[in-house]
C-alpha positions as CSV (number, residue, x, y, z in Angstrom):
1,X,46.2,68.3,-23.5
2,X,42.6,68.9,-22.7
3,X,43.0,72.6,-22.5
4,X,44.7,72.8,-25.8
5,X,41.9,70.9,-27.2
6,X,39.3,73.4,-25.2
7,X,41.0,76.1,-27.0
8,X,41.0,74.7,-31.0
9,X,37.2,73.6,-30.1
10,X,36.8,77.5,-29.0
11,X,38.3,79.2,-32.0
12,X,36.1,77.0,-33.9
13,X,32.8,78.0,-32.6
14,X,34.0,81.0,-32.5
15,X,34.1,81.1,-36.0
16,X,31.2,79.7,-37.0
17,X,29.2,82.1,-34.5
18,X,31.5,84.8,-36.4
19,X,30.5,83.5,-40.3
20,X,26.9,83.1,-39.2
21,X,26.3,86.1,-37.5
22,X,26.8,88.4,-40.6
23,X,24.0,86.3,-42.5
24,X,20.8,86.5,-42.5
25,X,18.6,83.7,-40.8
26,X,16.2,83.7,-43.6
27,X,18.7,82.6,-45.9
28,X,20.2,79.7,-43.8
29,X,19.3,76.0,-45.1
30,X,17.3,74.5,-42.1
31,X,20.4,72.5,-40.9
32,X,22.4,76.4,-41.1
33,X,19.8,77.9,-38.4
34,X,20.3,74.6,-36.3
35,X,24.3,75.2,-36.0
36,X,24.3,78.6,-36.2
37,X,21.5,77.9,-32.7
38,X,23.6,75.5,-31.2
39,X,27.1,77.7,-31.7
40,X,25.1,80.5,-30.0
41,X,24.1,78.2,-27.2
42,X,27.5,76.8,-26.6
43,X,29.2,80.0,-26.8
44,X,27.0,81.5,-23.9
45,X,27.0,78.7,-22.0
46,X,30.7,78.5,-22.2
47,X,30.6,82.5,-21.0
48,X,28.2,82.4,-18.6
49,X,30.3,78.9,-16.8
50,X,33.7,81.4,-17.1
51,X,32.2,84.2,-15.8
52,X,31.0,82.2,-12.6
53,X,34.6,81.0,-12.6
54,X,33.3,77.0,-12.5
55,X,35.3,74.7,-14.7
56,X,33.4,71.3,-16.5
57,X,34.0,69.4,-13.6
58,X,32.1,72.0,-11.2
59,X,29.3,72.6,-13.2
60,X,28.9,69.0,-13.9
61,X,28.7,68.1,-9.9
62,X,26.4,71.5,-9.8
63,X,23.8,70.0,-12.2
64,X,24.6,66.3,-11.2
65,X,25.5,64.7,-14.2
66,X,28.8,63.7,-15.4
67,X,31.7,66.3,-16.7
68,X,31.8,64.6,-20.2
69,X,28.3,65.2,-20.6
70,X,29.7,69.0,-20.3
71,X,32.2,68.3,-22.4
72,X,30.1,66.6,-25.2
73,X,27.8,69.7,-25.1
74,X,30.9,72.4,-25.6
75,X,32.0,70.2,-28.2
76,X,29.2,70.1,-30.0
77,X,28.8,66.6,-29.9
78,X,25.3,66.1,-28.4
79,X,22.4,68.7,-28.5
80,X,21.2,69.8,-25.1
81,X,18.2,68.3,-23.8
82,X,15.4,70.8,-22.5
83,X,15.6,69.7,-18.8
84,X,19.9,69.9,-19.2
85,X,19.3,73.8,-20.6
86,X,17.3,74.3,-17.1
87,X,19.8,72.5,-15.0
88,X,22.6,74.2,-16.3
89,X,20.7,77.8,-15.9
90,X,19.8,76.6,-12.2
91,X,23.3,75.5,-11.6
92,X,24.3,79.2,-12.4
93,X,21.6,80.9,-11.0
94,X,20.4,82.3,-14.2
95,X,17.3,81.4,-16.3
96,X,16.9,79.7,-19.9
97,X,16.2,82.9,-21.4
98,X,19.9,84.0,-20.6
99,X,21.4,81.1,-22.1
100,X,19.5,80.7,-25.0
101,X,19.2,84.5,-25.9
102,X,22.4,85.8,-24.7
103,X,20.2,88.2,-22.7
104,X,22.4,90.0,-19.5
105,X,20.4,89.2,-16.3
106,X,20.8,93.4,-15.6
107,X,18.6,93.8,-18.6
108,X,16.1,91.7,-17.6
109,X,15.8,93.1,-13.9
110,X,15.8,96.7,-15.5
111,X,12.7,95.4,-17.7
């Protein structure tokens, strides 16, 4: 159930990363720029967990807080706090930069 859930909550982001990524930030409403930010977020923060192969429930005991905390965040639910953005990115041994800018860790070693 929770998986099928996982994947309707994906496909929705998904789309609204999709609509908002042909447009123009300039011509966003000030609440547009704020989901189009937070799908952005989600959608590398739900990559970056995939590609380390942790589900919610790892990177929740990684970080120490609880998986629906994770869960809440993927959903959309709650914005992330500063200190959960550098948790998380310590958690995977990245950096904020990564998760907020989609930046490949290769690009930033390569300078």
């Amino acid at each position: 159930m929770l998986q099928y859930f996982w994947v309707i909550n994906m496909k929705k982001l998904t789309k609204i990363y999709e609509v908002l990524r042909n447009v123009k930030l300039k011509e966003l409403s000030y609440e547009q720029k704020e989901l189009w930010l937070r799908a952005r977020i989600v959608i590398q923060f739900v990559t970056l967990r995939e590609q380390k192969g942790y589900n919610q429930q790892r990177i929740a005991d990684k970080m120490g807080v609880l998986r629906q905390q994770i869960t809440r965040f993927e959903n959309m639910s709650n914005s992330p706090t500063i200190s959960f953005l550098v948790r998380y990115a310590t958690a995977l041994d990245t950096t904020v930069d990564v998760i907020l800018n989609g930046v490949d860790q290769r690009e930033i070693s390569n300078g």
